[in-house]
gemmi code that builds the backbone of each chain (N, CA, C; Angstrom):
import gemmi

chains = {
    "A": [
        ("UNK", (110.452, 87.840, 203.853), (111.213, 87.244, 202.757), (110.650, 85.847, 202.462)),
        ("UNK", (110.625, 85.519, 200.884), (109.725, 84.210, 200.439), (111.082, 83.581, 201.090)),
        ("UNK", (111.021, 82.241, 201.718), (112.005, 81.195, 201.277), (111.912, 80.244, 200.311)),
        ("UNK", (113.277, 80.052, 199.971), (113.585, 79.125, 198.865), (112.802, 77.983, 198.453)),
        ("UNK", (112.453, 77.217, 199.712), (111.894, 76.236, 199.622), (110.300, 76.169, 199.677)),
        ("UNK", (110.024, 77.482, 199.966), (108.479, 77.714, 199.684), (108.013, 78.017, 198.403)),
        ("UNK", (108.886, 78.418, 197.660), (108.207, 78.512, 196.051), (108.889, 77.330, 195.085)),
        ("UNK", (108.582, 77.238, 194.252), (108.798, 75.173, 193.345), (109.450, 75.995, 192.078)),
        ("UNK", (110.664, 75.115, 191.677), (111.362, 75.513, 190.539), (110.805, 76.032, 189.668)),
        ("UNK", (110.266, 75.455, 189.206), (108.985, 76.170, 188.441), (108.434, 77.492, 188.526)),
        ("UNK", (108.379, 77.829, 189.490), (107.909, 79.504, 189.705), (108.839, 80.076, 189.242)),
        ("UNK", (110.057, 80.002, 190.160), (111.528, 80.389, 190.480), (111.934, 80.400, 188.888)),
        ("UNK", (111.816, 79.654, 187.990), (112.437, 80.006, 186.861), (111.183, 80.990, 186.237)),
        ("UNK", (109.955, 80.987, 185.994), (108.529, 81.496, 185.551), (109.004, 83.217, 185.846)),
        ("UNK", (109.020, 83.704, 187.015), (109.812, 85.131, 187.690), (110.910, 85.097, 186.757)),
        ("UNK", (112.278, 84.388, 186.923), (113.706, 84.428, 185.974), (113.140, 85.086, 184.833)),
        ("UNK", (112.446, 83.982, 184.234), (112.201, 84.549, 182.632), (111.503, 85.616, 182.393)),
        ("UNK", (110.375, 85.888, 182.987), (109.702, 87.333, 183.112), (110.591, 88.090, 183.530)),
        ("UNK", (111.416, 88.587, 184.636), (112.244, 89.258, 184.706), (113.129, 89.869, 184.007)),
        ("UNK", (113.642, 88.687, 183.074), (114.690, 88.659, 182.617), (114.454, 89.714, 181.280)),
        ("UNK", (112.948, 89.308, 180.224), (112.269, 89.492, 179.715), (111.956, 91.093, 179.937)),
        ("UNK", (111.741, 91.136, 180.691), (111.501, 93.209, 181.305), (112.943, 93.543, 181.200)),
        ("UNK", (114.001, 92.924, 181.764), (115.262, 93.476, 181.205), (115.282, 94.191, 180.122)),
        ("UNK", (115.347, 93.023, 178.814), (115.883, 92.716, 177.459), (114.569, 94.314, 177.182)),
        ("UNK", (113.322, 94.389, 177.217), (112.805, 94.876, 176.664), (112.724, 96.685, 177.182)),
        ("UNK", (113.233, 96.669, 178.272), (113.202, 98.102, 178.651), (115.132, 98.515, 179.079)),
        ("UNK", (115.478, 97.714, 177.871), (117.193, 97.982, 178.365), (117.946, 99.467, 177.712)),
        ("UNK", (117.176, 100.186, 176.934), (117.340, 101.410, 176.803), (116.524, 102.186, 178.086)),
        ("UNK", (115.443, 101.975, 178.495), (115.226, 102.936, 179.641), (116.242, 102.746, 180.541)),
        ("UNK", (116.689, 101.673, 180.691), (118.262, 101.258, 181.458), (119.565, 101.525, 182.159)),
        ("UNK", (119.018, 102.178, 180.562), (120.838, 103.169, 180.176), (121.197, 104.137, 181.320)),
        ("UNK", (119.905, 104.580, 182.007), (120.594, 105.751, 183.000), (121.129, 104.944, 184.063)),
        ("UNK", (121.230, 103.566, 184.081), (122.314, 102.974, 184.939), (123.979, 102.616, 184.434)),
        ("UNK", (123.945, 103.165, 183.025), (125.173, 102.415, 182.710), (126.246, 102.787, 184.085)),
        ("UNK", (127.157, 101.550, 184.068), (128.429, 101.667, 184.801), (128.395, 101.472, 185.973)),
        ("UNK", (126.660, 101.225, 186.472), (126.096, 100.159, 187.605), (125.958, 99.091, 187.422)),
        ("UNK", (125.371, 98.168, 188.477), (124.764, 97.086, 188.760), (123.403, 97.186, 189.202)),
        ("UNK", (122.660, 96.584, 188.898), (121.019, 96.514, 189.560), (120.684, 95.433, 189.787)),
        ("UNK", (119.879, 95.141, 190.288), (119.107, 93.624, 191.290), (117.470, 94.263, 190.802)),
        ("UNK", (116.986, 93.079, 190.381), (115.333, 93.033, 189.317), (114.707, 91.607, 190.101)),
        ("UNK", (113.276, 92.367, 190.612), (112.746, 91.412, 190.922), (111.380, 91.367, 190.452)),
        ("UNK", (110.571, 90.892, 190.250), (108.926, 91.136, 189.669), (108.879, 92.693, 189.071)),
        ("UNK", (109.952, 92.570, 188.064), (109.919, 93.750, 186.880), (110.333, 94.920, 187.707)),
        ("UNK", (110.772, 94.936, 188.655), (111.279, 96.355, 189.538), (112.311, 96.556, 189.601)),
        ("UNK", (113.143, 97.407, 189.378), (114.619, 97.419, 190.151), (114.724, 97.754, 191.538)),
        ("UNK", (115.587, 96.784, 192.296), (114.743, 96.794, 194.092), (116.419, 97.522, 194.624)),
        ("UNK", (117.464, 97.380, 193.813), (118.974, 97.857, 194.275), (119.530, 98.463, 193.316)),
        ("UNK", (120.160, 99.219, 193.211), (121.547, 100.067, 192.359), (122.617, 100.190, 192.932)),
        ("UNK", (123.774, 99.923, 192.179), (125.065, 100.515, 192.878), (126.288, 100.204, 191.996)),
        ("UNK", (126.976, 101.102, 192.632), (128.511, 101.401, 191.118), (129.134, 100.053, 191.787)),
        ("UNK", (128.954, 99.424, 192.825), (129.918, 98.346, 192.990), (129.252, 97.142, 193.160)),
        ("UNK", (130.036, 96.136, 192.325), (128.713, 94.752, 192.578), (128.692, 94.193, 194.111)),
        ("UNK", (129.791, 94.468, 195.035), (129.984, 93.474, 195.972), (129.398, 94.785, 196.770)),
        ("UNK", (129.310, 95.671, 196.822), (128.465, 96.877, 197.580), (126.752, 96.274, 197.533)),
        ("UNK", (126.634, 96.116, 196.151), (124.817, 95.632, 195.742), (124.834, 94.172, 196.384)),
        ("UNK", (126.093, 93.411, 196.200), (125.358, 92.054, 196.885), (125.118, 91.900, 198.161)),
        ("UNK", (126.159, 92.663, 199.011), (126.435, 92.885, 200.517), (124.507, 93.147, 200.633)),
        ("UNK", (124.126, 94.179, 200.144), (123.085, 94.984, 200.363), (121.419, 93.798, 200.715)),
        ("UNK", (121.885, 93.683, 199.242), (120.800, 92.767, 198.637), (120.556, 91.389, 199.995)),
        ("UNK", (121.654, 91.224, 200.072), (121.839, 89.798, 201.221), (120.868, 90.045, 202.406)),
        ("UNK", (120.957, 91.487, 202.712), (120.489, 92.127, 203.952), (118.936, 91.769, 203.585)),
        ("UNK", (118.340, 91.399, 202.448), (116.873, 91.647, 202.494), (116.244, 90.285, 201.802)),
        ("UNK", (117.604, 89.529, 200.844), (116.738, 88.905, 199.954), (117.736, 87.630, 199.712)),
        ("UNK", (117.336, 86.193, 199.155), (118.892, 85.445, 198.233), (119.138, 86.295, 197.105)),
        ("UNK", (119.952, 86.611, 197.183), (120.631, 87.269, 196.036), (120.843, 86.503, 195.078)),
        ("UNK", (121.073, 85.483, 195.319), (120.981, 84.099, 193.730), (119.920, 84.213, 193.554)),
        ("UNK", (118.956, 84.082, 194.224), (117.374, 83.640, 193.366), (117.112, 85.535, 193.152)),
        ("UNK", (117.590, 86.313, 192.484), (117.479, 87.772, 192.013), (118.337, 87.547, 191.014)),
        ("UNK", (117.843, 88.385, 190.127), (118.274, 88.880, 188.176), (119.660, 90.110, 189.201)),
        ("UNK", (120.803, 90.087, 188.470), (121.651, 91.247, 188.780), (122.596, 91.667, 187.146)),
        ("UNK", (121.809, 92.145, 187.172), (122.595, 92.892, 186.074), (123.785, 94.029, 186.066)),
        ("UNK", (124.579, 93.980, 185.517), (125.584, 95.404, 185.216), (125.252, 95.835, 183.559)),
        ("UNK", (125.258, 96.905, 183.824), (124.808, 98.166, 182.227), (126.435, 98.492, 182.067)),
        ("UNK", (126.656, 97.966, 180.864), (128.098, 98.633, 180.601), (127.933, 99.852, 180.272)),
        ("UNK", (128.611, 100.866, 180.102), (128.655, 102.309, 179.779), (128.936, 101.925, 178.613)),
        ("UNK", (128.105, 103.818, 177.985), (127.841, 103.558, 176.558), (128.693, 102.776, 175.387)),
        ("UNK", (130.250, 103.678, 175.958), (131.350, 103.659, 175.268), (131.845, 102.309, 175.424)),
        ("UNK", (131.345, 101.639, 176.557), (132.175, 100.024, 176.863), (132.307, 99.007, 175.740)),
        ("UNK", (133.210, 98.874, 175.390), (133.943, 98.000, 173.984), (134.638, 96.993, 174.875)),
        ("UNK", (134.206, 95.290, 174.374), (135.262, 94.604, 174.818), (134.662, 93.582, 173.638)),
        ("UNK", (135.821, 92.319, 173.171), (135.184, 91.474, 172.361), (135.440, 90.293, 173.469)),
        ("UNK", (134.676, 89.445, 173.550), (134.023, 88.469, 174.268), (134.978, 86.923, 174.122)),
    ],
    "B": [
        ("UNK", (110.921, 68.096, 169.977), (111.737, 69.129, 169.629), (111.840, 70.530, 170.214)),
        ("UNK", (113.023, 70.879, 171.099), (113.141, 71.538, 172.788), (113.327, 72.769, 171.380)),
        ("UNK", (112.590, 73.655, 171.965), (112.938, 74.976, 171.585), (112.887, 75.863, 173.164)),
        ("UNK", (113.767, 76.756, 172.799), (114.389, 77.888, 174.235), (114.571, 79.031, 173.908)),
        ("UNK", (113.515, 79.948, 174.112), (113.525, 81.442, 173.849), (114.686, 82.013, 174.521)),
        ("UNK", (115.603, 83.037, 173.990), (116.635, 84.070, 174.089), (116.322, 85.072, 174.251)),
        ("UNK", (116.502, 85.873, 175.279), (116.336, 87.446, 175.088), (117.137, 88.426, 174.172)),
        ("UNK", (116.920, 89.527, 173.594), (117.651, 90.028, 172.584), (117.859, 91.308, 173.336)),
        ("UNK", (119.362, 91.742, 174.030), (118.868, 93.100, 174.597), (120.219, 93.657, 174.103)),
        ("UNK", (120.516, 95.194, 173.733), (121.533, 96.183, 173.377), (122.391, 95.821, 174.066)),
        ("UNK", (123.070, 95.112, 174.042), (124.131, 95.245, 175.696), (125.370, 95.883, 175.179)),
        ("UNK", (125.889, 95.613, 174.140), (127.262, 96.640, 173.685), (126.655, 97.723, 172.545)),
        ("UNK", (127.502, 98.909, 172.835), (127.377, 99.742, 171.371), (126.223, 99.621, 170.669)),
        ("UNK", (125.265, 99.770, 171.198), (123.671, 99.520, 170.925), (123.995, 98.267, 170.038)),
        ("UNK", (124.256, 97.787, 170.136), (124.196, 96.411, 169.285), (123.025, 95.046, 169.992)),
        ("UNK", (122.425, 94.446, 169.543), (121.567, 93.390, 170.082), (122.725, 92.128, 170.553)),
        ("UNK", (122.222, 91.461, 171.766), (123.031, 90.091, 172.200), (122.207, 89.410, 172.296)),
        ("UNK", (122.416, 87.547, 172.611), (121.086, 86.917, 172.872), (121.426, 86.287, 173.933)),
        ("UNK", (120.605, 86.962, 175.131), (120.569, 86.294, 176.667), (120.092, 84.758, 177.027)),
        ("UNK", (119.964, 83.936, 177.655), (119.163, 82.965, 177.798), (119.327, 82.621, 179.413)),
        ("UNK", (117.958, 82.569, 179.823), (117.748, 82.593, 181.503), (117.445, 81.037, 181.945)),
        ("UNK", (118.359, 80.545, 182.860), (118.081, 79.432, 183.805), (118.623, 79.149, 184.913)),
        ("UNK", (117.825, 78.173, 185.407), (118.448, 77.937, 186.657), (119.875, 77.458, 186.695)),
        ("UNK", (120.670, 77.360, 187.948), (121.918, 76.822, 187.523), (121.995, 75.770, 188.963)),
        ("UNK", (122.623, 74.730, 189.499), (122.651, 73.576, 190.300), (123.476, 73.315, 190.461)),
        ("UNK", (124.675, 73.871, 191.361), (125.997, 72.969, 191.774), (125.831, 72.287, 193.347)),
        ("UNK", (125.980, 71.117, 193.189), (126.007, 70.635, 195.274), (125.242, 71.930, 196.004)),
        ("UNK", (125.500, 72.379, 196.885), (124.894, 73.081, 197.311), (124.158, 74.568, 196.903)),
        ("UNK", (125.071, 74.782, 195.982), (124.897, 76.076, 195.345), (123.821, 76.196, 194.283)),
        ("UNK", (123.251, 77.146, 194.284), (122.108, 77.174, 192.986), (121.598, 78.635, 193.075)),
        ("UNK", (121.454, 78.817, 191.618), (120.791, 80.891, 191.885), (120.046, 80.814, 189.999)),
        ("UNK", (119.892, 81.922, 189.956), (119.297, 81.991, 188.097), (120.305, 82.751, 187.713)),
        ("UNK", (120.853, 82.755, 186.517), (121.266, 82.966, 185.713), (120.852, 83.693, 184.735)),
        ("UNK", (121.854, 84.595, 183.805), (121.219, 84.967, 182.500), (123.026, 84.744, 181.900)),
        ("UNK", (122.766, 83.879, 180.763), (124.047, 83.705, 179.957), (123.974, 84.357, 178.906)),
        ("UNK", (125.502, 85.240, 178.344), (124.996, 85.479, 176.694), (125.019, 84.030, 176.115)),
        ("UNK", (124.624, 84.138, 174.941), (125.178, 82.965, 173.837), (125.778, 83.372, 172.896)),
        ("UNK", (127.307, 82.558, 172.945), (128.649, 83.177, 172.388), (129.322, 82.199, 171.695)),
        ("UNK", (128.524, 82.044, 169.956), (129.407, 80.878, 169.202), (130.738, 80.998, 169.104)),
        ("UNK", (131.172, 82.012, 169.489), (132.728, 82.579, 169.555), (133.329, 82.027, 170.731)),
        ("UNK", (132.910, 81.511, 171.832), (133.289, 81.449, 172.411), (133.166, 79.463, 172.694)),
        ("UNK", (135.018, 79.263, 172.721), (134.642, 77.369, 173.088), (134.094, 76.982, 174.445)),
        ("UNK", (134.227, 77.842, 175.019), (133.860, 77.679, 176.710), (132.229, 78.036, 177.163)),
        ("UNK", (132.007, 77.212, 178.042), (130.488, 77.616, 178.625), (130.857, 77.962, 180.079)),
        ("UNK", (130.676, 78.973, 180.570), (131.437, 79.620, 181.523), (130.659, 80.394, 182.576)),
        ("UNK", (130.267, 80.679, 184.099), (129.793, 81.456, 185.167), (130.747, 82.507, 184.921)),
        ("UNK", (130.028, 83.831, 185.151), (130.878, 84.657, 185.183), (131.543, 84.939, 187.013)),
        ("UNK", (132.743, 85.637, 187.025), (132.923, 85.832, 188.166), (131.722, 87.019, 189.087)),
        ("UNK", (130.944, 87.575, 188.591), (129.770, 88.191, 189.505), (128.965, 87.315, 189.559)),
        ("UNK", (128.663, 86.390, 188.764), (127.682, 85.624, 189.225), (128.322, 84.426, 190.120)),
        ("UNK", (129.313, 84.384, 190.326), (129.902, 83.232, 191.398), (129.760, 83.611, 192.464)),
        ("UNK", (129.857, 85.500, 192.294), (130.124, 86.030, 194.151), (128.301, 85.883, 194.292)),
        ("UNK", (127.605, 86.165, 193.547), (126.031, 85.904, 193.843), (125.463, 84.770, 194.014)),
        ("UNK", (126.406, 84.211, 193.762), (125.453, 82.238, 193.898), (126.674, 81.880, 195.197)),
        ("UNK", (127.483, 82.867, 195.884), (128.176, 82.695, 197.128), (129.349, 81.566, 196.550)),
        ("UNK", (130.006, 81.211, 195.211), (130.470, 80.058, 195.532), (132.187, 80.605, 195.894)),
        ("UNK", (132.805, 79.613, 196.874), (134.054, 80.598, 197.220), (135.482, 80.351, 196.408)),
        ("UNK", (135.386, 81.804, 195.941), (135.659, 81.971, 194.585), (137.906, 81.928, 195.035)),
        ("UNK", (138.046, 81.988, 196.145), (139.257, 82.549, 196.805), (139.619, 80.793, 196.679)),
        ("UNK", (139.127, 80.136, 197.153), (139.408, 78.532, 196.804), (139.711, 77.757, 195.423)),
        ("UNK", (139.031, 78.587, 194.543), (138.944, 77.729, 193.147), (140.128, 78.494, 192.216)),
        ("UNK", (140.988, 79.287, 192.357), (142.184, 79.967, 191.873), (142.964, 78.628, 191.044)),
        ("UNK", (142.437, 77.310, 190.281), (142.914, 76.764, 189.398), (142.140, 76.310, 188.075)),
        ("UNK", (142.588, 76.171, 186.965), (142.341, 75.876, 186.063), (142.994, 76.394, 184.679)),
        ("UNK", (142.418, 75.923, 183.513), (143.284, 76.814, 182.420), (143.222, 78.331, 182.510)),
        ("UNK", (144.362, 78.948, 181.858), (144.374, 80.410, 182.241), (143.434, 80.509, 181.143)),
        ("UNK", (142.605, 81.336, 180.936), (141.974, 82.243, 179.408), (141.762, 83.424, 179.677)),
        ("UNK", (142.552, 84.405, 178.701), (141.617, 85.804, 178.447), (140.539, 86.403, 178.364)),
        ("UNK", (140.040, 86.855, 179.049), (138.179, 87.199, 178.579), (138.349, 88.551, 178.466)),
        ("UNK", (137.712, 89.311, 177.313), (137.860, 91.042, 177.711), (139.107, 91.688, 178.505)),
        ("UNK", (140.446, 90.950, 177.813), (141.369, 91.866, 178.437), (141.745, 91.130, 179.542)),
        ("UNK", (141.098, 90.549, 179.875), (141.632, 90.125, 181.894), (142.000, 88.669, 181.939)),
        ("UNK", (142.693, 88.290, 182.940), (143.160, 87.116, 182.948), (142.243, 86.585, 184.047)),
        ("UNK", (141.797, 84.934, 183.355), (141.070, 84.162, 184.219), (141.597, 82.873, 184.380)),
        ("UNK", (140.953, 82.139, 185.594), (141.773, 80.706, 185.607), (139.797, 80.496, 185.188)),
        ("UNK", (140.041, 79.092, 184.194), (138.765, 78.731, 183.864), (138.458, 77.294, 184.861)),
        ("UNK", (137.717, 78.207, 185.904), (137.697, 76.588, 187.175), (136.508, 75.350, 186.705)),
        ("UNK", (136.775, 74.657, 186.831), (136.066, 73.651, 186.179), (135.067, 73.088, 187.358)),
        ("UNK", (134.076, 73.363, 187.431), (132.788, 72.556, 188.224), (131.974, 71.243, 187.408)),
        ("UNK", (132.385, 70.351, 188.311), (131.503, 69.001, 187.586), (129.987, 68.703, 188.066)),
        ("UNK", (129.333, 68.146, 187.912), (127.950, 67.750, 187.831), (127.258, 69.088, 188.130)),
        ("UNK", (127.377, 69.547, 187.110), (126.284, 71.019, 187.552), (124.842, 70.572, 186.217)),
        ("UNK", (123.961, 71.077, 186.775), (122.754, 70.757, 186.753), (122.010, 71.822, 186.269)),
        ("UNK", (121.525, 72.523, 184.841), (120.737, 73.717, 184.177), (119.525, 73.395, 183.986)),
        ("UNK", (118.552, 74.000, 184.533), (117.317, 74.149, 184.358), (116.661, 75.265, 183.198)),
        ("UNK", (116.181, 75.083, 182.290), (115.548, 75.937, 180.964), (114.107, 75.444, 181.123)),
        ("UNK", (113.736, 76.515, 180.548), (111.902, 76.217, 180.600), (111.971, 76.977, 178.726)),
        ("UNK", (111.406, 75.884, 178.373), (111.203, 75.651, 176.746), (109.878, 76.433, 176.290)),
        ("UNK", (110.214, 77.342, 175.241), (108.520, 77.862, 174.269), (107.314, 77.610, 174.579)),
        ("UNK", (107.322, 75.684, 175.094), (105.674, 75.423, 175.102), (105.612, 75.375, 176.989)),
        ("UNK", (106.454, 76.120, 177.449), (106.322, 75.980, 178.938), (106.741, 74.781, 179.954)),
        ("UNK", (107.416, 73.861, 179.524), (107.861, 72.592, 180.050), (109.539, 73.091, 180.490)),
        ("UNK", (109.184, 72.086, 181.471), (111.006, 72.190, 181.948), (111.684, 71.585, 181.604)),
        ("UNK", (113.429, 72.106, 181.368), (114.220, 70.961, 180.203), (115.423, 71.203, 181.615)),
        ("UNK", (115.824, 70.139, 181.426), (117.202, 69.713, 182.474), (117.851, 68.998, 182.211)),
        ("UNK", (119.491, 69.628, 182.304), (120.416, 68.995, 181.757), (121.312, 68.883, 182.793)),
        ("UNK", (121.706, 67.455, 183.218), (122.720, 67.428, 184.388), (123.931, 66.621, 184.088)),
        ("UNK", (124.705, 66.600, 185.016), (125.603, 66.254, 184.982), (127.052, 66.623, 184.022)),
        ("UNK", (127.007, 68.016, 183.764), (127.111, 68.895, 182.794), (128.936, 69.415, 183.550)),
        ("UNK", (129.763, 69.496, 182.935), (131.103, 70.277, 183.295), (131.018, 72.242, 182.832)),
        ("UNK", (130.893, 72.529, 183.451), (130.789, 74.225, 183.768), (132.078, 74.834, 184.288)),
        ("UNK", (132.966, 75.673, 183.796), (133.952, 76.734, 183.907), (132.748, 78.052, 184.895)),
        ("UNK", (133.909, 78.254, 185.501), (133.889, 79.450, 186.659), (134.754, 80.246, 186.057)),
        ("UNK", (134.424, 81.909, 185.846), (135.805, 82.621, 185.515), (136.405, 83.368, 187.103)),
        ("UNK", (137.117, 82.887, 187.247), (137.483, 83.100, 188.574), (139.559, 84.243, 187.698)),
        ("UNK", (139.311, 85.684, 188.034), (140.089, 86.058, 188.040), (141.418, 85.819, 188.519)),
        ("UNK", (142.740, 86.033, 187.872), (143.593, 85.597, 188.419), (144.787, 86.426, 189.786)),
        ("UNK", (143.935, 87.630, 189.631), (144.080, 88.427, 190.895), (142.705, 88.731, 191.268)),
        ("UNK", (142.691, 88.374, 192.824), (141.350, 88.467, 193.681), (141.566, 89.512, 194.410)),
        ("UNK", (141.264, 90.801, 194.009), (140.621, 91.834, 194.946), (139.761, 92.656, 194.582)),
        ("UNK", (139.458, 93.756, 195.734), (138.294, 94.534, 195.379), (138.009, 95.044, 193.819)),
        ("UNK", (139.097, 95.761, 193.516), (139.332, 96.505, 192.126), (138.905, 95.368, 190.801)),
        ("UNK", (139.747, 94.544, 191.224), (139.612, 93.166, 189.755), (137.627, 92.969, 189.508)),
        ("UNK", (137.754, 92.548, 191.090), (136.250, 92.220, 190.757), (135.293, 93.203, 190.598)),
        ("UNK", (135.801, 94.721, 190.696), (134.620, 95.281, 190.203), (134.981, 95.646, 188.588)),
        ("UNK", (136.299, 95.750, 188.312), (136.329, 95.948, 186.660), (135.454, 94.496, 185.751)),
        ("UNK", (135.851, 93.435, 186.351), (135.166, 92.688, 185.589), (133.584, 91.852, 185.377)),
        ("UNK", (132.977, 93.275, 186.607), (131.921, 93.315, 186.481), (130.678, 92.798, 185.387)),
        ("UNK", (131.093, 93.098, 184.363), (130.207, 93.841, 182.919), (130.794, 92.431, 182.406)),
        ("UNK", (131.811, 91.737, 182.367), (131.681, 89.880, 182.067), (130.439, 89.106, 182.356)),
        ("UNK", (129.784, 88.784, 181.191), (128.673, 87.918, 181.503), (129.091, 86.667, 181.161)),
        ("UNK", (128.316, 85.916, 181.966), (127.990, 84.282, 181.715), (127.200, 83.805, 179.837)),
        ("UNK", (128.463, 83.105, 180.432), (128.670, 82.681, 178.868), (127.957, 80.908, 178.688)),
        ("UNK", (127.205, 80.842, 177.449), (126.699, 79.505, 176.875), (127.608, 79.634, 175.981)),
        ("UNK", (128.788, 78.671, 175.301), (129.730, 78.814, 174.856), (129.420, 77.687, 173.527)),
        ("UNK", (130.216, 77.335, 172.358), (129.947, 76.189, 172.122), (130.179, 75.170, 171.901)),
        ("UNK", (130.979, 74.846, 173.316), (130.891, 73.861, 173.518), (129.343, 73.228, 173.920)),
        ("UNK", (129.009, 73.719, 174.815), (127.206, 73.431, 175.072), (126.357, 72.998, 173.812)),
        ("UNK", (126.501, 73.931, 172.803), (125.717, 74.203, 171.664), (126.293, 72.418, 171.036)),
        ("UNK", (127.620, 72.584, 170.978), (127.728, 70.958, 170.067), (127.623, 70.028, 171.000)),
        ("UNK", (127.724, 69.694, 172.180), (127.866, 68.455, 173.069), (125.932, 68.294, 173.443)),
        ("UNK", (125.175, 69.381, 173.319), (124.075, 68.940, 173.698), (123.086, 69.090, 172.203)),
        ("UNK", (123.627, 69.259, 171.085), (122.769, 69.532, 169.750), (122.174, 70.724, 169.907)),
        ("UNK", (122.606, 71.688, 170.147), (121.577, 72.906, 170.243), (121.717, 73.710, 168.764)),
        ("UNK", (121.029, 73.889, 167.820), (121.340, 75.235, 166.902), (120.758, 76.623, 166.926)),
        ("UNK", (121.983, 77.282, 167.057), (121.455, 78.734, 167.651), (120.468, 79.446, 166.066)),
        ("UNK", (119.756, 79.919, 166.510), (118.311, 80.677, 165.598), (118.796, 82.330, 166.030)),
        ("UNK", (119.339, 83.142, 165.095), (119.729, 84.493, 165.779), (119.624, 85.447, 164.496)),
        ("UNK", (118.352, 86.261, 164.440), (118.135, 87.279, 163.847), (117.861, 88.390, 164.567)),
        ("UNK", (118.689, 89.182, 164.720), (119.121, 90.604, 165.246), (117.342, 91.269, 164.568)),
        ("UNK", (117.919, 91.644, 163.057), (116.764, 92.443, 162.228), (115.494, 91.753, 162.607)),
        ("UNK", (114.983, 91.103, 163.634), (113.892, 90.456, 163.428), (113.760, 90.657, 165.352)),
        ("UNK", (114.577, 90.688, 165.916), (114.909, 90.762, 167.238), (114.094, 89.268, 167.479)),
        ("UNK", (115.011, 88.256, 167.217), (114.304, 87.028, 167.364), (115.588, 85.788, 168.101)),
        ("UNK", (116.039, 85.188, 168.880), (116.827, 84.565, 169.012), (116.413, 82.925, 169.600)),
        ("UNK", (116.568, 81.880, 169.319), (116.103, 81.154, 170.298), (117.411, 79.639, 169.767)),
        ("UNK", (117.489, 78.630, 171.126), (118.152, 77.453, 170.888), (116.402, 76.395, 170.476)),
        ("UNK", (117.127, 75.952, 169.071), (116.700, 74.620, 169.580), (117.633, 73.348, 169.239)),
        ("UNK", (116.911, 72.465, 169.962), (117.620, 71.079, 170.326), (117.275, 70.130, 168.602)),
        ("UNK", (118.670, 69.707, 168.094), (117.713, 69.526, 166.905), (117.510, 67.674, 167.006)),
    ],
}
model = gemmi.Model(1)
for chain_id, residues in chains.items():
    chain = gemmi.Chain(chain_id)
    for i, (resn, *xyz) in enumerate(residues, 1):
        res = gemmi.Residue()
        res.name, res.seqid = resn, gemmi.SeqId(i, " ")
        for name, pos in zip(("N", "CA", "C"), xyz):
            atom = gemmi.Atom()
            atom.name, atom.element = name, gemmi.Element(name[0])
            atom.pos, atom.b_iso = gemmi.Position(*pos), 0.0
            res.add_atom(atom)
        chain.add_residue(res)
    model.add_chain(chain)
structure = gemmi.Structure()
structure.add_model(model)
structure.setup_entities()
């Protein structure tokens, strides 16, 4: 596991935005997670799971889970106004 | 003149939203972020999954104004000197500190709450947008979104 303090903000956000970026752009290939959560790291999805505190528990076991993208896919039908 | 690329991704009803990724800096706490940006919304706000991911303890902070988000009741906890890191169009880092940030910290804490309100994202609200000059740039038909600082 990298530690925190071995890579410079700068990276750490450089990964964020690329990451984030593979999100936004492959968020229809996505879809077969709706109504999960996923954890994205260098464009991969590295976790899945129907429960977020199931994926963070998980994630903890291997990685900071803050410095990881975690997304939830609402299901198709999911309507809420903001 | 700070310009800040947005991601544009389907997130409701195939509809486009505009994400924006940064770091986030409280005292000890710090993780990345992805906020929508929500002129609808007066609040700039952590969502409650991203509080349990940046570990902050969320069972402690059970005060603040109540607000509705999607149906659910939140106390909007107020964190002071928090500290956002953005990396701008031409690749430079922009940092804004000393910044007041809302936590949506549900107003019942258990398993169930926190997984329904999962799918709550972190919100750039605008208040952010007017207290720091930002004007949001948001063309869906163009899949183009970005802040800049004017």
């Amino acid at each position: 596991m990298v530690k925190r303090s071995e890579v410079s903000e700068t990276e750490l956000l450089e990964r964020l935005i690329e990451d984030s970026k593979w999100i936004s752009e492959n968020y229809e290939e996505l879809r077969k997670y709706e109504g999960k959560v996923i954890a994205v790291k260098n464009k991969r999805i590295i976790l899945a799971s129907e429960s977020i505190l199931d994926l963070l528990n998980e994630l903890e076991k291997k990685e900071n889970a803050a410095y990881i993208l975690v997304e939830a896919i609402p299901p198709k039908n999911a309507s809420f106004i903001l | 003149m700070v310009k800040i690329i947005c991601h544009l991704r389907k997130f409701l009803r195939g509809r486009y939203f505009p994400f924006i990724p940064f770091l986030f800096k409280y005292s000890r706490f710090s993780g990345m972020i992805e906020a929508l940006v929500d002129t609808g919304s007066p609040f700039t706000v952590l969502s409650t999954s991203d509080a349990l991911k940046l570990k902050l303890p969320i069972t402690k902070m059970r005060s603040g104004e109540p607000v509705s988000v999607a149906g659910f009741r939140f106390f909007n906890h107020q964190l002071n000197n928090v500290t956002l890191v953005f990396r701008t169009e031409d690749g430079k880092i922009f940092t804004l500190s000393h910044l007041k940030v809302g936590v949506l910290i549900p107003t019942k804490i258990d398993k169930k709450t926190l997984e329904e309100v999962k799918h709550i994202p972190s919100i750039i609200g605008n208040d952010f947008l007017e207290e720091h000059r930002f004007a949001l740039h948001y063309d869906p038909a163009r899949k183009l979104a970005y802040l800049e600082c004017i």
